[in-house]
C-alpha positions as semicolon CSV with decimal commas, in nm:
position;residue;x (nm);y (nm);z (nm)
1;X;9,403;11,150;12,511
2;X;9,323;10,898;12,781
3;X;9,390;10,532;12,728
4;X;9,027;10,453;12,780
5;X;8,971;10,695;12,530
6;X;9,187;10,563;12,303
7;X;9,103;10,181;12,328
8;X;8,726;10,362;12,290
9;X;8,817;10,475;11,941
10;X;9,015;10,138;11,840
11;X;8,657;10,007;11,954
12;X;8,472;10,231;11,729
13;X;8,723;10,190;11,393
14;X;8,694;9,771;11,448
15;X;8,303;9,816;11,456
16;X;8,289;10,034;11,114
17;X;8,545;9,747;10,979
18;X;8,281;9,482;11,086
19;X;7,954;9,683;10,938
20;X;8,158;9,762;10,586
21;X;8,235;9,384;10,552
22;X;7,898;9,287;10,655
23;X;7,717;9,519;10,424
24;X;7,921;9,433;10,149
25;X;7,897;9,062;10,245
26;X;7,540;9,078;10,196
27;X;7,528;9,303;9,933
28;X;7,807;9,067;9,724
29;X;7,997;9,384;9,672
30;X;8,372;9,472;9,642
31;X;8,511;9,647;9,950
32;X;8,826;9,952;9,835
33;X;9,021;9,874;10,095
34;X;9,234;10,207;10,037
35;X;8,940;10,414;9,990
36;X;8,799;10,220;10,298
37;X;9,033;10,260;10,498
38;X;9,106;10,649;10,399
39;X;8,788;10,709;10,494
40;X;8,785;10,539;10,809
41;X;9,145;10,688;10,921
42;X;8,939;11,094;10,852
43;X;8,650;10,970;11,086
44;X;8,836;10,871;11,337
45;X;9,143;11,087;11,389
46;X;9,181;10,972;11,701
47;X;9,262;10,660;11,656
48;X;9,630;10,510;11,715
49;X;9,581;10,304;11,421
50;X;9,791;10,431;11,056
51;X;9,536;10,437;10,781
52;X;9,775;10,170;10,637
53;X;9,702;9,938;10,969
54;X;9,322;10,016;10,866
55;X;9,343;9,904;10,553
56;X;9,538;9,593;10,654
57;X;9,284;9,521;10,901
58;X;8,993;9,565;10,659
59;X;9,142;9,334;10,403
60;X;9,235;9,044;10,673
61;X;8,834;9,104;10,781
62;X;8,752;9,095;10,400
63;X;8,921;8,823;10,318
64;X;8,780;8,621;10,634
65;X;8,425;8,653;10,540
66;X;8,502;8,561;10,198
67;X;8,427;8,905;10,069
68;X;8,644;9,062;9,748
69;X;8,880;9,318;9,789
70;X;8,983;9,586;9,580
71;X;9,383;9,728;9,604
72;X;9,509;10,027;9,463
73;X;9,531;10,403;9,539
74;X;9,306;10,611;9,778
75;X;9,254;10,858;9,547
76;X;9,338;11,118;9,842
77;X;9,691;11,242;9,942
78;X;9,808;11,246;10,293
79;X;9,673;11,610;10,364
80;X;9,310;11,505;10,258
């Protein structure tokens, strides 16, 4: 995969990070940041990004806007 490609993707997983924060922002819900993230990682298996760097990235945008975050397990094991 082409670096443009790639940096296309990391483009793509940051914008899906902004849209579940901002939904749940206005919403006033609770964002799984291990389901989130899980989720997120499936979509976009090209991405560079672990879906443990996800998750981190999800709760640092969570936690920015002031929206709650949930911890705990995915719910899915690694070959999900």
């Amino acid at each position: 995969m082409g670096q443009s490609e790639e940096g296309f993707i990391e483009r793509l997983v940051a914008e899906e990070i902004r849209r579940l924060v901002a939904d749940a922002k206005s919403d006033g819900g609770i964002i799984s940041a291990p389901k989130s993230a899980a989720l997120i990682a499936h979509a976009y298996k090209g991405s560079r990004l672990s879906q443990a760097a996800i998750a981190d990235k999800l709760m640092m945008a969570a936690s920015s806007a002031g929206v709650a975050v949930e911890f705990g397990s995915s719910g899915t094991s690694a070959g999900n």
